[in-house]
Backbone of each chain as nested JSON, in Angstrom:
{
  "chains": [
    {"id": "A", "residues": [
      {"number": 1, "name": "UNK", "atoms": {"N": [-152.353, 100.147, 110.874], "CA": [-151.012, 100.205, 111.458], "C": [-151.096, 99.897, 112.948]}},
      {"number": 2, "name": "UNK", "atoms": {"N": [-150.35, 99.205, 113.288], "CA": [-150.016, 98.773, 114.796], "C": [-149.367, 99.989, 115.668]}},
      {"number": 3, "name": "UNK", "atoms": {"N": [-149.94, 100.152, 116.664], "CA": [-149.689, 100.946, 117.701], "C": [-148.131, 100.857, 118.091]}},
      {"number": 4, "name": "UNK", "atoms": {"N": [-147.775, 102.147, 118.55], "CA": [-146.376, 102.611, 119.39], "C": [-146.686, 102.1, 120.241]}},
      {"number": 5, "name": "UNK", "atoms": {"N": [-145.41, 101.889, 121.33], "CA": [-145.831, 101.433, 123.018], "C": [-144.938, 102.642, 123.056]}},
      {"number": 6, "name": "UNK", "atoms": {"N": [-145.346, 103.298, 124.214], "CA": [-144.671, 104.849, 124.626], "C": [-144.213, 103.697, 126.534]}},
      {"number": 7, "name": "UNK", "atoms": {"N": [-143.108, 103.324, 126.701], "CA": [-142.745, 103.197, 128.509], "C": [-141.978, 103.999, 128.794]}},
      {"number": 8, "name": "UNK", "atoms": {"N": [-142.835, 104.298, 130.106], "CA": [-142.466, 105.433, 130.897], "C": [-141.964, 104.663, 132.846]}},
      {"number": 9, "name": "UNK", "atoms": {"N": [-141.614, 105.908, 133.25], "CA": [-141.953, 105.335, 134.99], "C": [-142.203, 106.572, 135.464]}},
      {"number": 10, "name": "UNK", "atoms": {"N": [-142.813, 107.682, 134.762], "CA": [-142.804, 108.671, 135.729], "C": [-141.775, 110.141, 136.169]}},
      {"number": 11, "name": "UNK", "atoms": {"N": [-140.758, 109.495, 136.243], "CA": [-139.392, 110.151, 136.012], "C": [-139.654, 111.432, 134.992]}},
      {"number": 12, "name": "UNK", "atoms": {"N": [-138.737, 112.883, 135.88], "CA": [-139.178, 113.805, 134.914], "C": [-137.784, 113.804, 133.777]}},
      {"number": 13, "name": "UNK", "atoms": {"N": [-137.382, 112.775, 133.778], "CA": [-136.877, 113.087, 132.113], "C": [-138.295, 111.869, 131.277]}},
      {"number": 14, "name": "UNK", "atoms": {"N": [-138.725, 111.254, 131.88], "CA": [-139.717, 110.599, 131.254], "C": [-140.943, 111.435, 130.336]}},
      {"number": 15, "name": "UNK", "atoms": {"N": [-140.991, 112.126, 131.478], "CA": [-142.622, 112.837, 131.396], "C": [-141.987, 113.756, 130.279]}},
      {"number": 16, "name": "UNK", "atoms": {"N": [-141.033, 114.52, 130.339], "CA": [-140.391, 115.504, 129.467], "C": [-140.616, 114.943, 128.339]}},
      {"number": 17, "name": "UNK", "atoms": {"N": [-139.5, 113.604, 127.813], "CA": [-139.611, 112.984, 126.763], "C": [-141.062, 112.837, 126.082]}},
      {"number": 18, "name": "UNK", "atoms": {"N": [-142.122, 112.486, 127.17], "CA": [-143.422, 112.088, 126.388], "C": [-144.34, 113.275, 125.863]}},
      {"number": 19, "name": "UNK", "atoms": {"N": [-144.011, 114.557, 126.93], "CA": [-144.807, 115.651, 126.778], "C": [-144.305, 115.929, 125.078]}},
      {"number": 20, "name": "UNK", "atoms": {"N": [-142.845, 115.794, 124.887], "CA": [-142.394, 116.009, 123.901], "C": [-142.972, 115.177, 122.734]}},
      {"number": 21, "name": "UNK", "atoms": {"N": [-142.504, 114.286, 122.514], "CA": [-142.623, 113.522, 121.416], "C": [-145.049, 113.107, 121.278]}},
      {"number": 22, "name": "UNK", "atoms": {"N": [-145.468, 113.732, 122.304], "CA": [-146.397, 113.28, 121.98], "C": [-147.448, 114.367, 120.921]}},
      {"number": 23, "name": "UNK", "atoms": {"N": [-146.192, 115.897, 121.155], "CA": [-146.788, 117.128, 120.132], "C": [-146.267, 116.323, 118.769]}},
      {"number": 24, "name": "UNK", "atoms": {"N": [-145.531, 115.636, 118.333], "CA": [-144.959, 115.284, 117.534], "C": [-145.514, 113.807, 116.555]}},
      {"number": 25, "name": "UNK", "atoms": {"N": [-146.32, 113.284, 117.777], "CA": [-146.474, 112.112, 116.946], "C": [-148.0, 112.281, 117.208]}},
      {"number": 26, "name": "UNK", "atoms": {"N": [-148.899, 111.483, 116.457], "CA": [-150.42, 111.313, 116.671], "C": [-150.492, 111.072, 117.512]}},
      {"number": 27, "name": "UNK", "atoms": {"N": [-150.822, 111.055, 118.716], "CA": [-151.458, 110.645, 120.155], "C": [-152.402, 109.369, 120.358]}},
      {"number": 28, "name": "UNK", "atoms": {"N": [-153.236, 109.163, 118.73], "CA": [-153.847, 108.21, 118.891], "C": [-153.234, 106.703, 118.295]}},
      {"number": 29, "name": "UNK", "atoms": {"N": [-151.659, 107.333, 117.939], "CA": [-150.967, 106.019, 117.577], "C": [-149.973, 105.593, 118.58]}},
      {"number": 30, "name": "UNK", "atoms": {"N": [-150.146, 106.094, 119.557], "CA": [-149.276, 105.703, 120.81], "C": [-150.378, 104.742, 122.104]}},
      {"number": 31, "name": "UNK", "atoms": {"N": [-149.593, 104.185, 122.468], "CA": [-150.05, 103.033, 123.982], "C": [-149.086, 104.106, 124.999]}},
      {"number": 32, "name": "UNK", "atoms": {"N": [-149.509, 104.307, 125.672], "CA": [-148.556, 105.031, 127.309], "C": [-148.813, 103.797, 127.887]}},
      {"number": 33, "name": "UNK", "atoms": {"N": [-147.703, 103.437, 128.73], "CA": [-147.539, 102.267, 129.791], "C": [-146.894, 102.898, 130.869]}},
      {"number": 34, "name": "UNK", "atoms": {"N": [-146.996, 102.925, 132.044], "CA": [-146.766, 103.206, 133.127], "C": [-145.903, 102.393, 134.004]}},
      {"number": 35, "name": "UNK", "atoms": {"N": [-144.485, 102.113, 134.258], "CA": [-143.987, 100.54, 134.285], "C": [-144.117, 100.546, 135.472]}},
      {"number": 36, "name": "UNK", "atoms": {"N": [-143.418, 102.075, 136.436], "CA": [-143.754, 102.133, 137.755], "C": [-144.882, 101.404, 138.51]}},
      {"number": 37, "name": "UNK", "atoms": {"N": [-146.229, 101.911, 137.439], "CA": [-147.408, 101.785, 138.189], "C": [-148.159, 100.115, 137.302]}},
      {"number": 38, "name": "UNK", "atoms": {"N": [-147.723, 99.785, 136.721], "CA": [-147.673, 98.652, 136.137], "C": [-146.689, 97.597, 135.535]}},
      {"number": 39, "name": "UNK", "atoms": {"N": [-146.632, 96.959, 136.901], "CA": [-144.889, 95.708, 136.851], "C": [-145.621, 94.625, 136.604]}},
      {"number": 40, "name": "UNK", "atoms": {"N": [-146.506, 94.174, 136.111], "CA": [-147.26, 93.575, 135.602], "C": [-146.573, 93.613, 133.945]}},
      {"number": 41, "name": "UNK", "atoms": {"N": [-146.482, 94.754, 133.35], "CA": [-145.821, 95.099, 131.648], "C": [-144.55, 94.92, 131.962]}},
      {"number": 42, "name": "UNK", "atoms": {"N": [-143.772, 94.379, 132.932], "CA": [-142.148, 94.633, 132.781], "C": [-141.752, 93.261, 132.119]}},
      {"number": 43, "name": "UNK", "atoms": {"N": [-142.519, 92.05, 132.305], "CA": [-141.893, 91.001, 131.181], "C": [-142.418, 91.562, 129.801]}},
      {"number": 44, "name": "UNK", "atoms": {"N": [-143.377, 91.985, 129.369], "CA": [-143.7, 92.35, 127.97], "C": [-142.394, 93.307, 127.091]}},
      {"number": 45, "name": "UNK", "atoms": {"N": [-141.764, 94.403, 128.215], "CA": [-141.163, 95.62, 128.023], "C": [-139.955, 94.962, 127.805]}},
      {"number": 46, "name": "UNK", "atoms": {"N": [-139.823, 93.738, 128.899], "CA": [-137.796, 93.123, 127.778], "C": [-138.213, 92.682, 127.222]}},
      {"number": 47, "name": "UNK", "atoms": {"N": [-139.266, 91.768, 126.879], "CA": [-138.928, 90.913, 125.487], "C": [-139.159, 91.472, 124.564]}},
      {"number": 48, "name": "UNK", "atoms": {"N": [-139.458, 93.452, 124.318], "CA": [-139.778, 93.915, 123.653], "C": [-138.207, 94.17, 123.498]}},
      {"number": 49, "name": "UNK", "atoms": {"N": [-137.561, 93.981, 124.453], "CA": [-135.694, 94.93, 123.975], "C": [-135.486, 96.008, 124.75]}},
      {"number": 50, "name": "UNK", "atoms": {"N": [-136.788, 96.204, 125.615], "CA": [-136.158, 97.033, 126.344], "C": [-134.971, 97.241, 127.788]}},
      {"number": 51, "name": "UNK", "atoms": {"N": [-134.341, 98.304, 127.356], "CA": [-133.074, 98.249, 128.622], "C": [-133.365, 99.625, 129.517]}},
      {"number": 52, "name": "UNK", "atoms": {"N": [-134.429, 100.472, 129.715], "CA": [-134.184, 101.598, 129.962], "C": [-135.564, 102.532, 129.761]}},
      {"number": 53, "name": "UNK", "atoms": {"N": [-136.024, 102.904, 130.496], "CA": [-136.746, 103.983, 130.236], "C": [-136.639, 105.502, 130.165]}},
      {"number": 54, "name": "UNK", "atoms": {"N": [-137.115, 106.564, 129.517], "CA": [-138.169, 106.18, 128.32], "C": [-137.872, 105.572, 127.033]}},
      {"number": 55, "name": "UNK", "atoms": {"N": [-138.803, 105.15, 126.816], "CA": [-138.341, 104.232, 125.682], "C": [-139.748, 104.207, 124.623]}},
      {"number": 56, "name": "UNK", "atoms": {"N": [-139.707, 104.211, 123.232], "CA": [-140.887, 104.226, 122.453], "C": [-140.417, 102.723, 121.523]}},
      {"number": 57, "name": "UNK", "atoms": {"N": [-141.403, 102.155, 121.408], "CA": [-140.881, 100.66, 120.56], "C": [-142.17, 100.921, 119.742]}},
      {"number": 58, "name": "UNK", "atoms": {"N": [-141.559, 100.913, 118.435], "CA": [-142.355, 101.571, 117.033], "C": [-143.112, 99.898, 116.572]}},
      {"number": 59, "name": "UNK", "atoms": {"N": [-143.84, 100.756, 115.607], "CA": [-144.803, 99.0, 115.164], "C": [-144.037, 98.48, 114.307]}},
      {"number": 60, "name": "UNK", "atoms": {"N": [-143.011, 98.647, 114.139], "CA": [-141.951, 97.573, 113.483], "C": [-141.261, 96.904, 114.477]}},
      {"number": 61, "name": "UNK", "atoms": {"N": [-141.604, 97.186, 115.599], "CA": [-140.421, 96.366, 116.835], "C": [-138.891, 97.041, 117.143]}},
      {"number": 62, "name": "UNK", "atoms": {"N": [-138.89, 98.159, 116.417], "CA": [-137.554, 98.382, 117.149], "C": [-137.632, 99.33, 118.374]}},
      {"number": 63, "name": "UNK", "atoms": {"N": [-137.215, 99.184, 119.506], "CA": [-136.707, 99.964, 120.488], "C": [-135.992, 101.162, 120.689]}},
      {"number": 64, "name": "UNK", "atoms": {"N": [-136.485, 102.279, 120.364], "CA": [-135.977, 103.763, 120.675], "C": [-135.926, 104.133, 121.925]}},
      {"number": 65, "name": "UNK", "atoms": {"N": [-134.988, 103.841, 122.336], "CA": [-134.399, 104.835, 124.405], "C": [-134.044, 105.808, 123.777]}},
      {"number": 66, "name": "UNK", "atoms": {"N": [-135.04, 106.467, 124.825], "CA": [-135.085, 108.038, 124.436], "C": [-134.314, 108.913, 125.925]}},
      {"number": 67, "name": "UNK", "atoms": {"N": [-133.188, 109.24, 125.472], "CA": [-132.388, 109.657, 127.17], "C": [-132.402, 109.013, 128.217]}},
      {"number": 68, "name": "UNK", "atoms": {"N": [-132.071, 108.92, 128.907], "CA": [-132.358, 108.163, 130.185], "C": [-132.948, 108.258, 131.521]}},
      {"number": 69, "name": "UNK", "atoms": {"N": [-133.638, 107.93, 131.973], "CA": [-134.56, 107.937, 132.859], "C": [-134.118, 107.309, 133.713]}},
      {"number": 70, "name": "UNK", "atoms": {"N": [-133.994, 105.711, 133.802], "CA": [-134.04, 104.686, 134.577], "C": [-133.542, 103.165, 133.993]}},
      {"number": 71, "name": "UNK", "atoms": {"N": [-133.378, 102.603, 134.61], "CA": [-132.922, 101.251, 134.396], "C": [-133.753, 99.905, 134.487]}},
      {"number": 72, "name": "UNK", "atoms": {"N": [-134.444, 99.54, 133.708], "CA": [-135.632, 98.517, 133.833], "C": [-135.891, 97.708, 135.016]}},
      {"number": 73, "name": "UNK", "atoms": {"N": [-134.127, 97.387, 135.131], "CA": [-133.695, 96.547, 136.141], "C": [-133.901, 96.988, 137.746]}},
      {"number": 74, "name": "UNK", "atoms": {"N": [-133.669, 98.888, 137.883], "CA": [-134.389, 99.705, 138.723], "C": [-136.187, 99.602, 139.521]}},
      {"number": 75, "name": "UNK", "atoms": {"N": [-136.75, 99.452, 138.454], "CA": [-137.903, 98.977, 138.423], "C": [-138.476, 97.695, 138.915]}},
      {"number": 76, "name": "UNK", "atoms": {"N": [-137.729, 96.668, 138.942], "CA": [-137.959, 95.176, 139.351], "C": [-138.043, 95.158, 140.793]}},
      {"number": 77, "name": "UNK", "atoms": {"N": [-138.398, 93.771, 141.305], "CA": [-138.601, 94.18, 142.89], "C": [-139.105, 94.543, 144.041]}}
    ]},
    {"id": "B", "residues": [
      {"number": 1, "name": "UNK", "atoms": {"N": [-145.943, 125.99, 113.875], "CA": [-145.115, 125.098, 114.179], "C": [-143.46, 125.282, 113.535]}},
      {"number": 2, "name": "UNK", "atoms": {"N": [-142.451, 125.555, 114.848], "CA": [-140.765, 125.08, 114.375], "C": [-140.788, 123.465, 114.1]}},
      {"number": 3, "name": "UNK", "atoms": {"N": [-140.053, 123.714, 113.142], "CA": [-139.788, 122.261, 112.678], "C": [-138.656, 121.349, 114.147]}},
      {"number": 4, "name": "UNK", "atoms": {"N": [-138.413, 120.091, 113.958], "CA": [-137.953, 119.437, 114.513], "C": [-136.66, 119.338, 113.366]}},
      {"number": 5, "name": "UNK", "atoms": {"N": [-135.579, 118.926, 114.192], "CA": [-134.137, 118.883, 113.799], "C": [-133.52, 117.175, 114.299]}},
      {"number": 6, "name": "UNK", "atoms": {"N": [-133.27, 116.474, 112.978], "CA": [-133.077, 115.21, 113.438], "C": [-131.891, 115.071, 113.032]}},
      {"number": 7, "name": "UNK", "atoms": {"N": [-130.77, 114.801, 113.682], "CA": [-129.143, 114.95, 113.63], "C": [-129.232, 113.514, 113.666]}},
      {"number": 8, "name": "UNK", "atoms": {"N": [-128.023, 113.367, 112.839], "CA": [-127.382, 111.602, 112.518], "C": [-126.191, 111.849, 111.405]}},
      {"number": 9, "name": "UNK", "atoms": {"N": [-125.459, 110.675, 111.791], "CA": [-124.479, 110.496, 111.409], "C": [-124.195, 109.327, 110.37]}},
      {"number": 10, "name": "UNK", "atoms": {"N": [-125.192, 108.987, 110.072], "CA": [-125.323, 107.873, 108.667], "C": [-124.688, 106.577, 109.101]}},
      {"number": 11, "name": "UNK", "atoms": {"N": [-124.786, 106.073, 110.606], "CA": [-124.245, 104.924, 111.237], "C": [-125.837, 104.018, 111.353]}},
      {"number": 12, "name": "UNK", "atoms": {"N": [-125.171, 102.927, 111.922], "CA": [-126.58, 101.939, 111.33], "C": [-127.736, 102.196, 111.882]}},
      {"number": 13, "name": "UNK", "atoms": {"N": [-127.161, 102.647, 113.411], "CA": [-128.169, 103.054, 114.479], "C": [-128.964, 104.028, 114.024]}},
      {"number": 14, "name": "UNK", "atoms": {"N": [-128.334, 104.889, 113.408], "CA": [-128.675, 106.268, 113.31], "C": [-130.15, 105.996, 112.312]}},
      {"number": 15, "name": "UNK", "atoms": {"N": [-129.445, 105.359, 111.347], "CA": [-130.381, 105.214, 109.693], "C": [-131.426, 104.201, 110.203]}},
      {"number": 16, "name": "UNK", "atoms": {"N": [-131.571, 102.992, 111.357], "CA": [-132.469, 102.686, 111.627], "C": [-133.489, 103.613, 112.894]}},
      {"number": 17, "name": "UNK", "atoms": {"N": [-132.705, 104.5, 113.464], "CA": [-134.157, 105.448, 114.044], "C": [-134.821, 106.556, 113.296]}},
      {"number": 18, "name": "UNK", "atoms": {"N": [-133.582, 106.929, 112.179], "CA": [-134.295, 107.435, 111.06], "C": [-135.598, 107.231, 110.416]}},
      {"number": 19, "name": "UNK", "atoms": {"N": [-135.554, 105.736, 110.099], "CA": [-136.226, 105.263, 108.94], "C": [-137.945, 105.033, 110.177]}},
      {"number": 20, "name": "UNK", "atoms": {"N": [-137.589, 104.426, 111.382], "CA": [-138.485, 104.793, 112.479], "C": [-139.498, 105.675, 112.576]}},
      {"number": 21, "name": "UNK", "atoms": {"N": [-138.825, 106.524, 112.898], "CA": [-139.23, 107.67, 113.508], "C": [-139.839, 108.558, 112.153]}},
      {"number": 22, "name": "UNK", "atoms": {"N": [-139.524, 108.654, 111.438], "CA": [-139.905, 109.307, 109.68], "C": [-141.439, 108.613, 109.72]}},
      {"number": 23, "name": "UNK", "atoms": {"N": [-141.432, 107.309, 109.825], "CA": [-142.977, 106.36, 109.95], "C": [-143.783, 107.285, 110.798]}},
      {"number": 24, "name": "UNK", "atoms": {"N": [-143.047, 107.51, 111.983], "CA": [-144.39, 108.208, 113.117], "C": [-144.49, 109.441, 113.264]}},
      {"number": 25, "name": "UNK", "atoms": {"N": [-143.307, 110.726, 112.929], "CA": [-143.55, 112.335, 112.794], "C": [-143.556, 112.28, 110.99]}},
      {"number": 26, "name": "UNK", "atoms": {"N": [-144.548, 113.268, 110.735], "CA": [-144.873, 113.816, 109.406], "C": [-143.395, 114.528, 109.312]}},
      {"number": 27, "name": "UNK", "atoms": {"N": [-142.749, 113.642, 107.94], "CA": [-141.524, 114.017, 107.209], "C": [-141.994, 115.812, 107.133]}},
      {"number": 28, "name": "UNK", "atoms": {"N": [-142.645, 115.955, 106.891], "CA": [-142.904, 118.008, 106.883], "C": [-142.44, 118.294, 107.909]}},
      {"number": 29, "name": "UNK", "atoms": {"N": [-142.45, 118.209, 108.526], "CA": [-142.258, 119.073, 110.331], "C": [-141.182, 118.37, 110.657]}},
      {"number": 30, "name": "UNK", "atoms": {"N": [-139.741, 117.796, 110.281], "CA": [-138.684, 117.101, 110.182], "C": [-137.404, 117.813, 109.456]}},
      {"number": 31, "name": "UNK", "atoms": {"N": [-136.184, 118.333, 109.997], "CA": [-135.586, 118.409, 109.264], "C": [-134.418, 117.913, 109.425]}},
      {"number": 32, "name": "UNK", "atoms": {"N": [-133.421, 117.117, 108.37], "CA": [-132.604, 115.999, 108.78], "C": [-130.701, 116.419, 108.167]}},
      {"number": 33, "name": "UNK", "atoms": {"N": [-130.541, 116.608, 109.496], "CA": [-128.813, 116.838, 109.046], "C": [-128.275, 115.702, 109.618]}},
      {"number": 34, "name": "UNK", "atoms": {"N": [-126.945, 115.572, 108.457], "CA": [-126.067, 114.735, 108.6], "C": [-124.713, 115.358, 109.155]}},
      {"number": 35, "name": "UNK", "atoms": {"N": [-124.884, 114.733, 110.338], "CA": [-123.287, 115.708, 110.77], "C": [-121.999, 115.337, 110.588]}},
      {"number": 36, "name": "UNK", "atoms": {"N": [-122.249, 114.17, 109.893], "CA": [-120.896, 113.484, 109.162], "C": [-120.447, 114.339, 107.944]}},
      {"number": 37, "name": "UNK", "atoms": {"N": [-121.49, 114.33, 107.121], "CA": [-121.123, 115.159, 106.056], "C": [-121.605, 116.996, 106.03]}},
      {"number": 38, "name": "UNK", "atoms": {"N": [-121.858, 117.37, 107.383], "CA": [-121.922, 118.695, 107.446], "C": [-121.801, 118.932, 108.731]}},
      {"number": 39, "name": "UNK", "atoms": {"N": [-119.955, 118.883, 108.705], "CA": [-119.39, 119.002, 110.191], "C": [-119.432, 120.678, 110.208]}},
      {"number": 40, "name": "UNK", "atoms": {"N": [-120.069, 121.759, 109.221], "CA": [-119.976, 123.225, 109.926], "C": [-121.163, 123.05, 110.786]}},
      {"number": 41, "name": "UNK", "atoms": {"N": [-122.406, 121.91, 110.871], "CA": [-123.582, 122.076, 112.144], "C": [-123.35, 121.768, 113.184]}},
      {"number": 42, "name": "UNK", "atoms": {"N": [-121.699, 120.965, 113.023], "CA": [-121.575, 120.775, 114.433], "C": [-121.941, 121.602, 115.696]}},
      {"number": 43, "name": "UNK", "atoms": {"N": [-121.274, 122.88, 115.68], "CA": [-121.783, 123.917, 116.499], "C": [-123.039, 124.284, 117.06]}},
      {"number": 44, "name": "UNK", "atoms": {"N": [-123.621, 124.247, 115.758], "CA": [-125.238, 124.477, 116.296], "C": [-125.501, 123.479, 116.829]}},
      {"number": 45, "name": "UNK", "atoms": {"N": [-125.384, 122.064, 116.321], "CA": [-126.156, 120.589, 117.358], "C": [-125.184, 120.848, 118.898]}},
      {"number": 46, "name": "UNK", "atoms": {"N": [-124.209, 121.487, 119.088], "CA": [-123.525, 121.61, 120.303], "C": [-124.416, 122.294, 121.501]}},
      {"number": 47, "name": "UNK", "atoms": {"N": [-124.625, 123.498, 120.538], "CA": [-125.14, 124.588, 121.524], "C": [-126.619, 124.253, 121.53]}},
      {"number": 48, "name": "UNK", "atoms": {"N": [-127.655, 123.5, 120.574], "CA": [-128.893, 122.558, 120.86], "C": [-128.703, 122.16, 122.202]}},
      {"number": 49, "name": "UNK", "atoms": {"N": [-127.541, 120.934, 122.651], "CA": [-127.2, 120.423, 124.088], "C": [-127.238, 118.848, 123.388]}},
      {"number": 50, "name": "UNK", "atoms": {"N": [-126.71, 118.891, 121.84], "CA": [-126.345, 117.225, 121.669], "C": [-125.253, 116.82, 122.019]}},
      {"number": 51, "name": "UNK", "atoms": {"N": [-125.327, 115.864, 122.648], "CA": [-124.572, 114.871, 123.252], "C": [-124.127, 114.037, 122.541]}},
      {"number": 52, "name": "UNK", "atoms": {"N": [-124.903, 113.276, 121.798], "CA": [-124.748, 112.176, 120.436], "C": [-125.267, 112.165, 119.389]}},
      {"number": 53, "name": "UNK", "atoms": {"N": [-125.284, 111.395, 118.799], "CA": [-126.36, 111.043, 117.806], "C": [-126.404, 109.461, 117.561]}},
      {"number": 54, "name": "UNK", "atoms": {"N": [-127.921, 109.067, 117.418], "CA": [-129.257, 110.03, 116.393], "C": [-129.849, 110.678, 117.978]}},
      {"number": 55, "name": "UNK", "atoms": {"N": [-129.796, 112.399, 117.413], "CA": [-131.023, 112.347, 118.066], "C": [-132.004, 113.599, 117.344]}},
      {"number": 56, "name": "UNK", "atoms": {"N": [-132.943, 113.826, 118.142], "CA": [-134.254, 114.848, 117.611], "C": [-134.334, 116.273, 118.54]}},
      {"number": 57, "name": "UNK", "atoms": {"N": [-133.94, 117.113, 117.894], "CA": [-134.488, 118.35, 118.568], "C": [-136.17, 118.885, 118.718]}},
      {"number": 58, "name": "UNK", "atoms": {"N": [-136.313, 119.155, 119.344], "CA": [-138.185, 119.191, 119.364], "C": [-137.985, 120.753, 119.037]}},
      {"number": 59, "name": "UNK", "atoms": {"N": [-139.549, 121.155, 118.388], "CA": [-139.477, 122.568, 118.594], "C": [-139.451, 123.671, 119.746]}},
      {"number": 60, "name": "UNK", "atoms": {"N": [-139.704, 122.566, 120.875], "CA": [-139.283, 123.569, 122.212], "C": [-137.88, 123.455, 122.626]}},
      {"number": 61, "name": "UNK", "atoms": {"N": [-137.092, 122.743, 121.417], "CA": [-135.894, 122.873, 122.147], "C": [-135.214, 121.564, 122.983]}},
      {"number": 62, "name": "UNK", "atoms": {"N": [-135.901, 120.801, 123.545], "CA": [-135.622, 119.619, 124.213], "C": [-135.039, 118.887, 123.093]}},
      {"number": 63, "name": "UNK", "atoms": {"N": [-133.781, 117.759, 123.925], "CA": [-133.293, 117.008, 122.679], "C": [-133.13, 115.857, 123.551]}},
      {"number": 64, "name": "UNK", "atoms": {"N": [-133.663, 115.2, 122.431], "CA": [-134.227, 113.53, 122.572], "C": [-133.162, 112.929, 121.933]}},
      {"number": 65, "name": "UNK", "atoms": {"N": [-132.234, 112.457, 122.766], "CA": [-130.937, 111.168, 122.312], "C": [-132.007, 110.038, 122.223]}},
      {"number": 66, "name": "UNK", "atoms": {"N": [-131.626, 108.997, 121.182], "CA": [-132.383, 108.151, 120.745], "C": [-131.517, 107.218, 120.314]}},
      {"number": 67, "name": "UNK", "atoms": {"N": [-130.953, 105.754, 121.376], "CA": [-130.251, 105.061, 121.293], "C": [-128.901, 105.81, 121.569]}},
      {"number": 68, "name": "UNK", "atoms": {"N": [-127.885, 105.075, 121.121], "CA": [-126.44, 105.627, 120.641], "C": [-125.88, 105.293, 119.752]}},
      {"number": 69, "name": "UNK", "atoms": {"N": [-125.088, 106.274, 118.904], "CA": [-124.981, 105.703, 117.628], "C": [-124.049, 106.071, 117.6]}},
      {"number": 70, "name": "UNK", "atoms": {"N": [-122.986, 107.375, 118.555], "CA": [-121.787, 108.424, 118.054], "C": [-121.974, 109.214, 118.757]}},
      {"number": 71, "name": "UNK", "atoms": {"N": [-120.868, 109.595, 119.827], "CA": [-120.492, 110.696, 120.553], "C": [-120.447, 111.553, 119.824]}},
      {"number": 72, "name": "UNK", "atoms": {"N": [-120.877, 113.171, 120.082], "CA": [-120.304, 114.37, 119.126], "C": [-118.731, 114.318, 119.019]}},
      {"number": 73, "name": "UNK", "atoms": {"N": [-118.257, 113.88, 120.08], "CA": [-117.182, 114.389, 119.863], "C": [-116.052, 113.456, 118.435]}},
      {"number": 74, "name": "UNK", "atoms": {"N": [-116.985, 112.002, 119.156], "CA": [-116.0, 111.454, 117.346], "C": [-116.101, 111.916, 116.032]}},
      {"number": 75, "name": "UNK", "atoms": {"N": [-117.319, 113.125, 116.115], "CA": [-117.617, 113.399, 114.584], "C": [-116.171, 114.835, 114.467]}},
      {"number": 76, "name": "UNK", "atoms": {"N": [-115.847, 115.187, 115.521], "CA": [-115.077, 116.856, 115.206], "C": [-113.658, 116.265, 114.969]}},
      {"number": 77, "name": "UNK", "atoms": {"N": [-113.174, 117.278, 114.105], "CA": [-111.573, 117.015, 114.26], "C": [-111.288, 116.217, 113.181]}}
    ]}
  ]
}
């Protein structure tokens, strides 16, 4: 099975979200990305669909924003 | 372990973070109301602190909106 991408920026509704969902899911089926600290992943993260962090994009490709954090577009720049 | 509480409203959004998210938390530790067809939980997903749906209550309580699929409030009344 293909890995989760878990994006984050840091943000404590981020960290919340991940502390959360990471009791919840295997740990070793998740990628953490750091977008803050890696804008290098921000073309990968839209063409994944993403609008928003946090956000988990499952190995089927769909895009789960998980509350809101931030604005991708925030991040650019 | 409290189980997790996954509220949805049987909208498309909803049934695709369903079908998601079921892939990556063990269906055991999951429990799944429909608040369309069991508007007496409304209350309880209120006083949780849901906002919309789909989303996931964790067992600490934190609730993870996941996309948007339905204000609570279009489900009352």
């Amino acid at each position: 099975m293909n890995k989760s991408i878990f994006y984050h920026a840091g943000c404590p509704v981020c960290v919340s979200a991940e502390h959360d969902l990471l009791n919840l899911i295997d740990p070793e089926s998740v990628e953490i990305i750091h977008l803050g600290e890696n804008k290098e992943k921000l073309g990968d993260a839209q063409a994944a669909g993403l609008k928003s962090v946090p956000a988990l994009v499952t190995p089927s490709g769909n895009v789960l924003h998980i509350n809101f954090g931030a604005a991708l577009s925030d991040l650019q720049g």
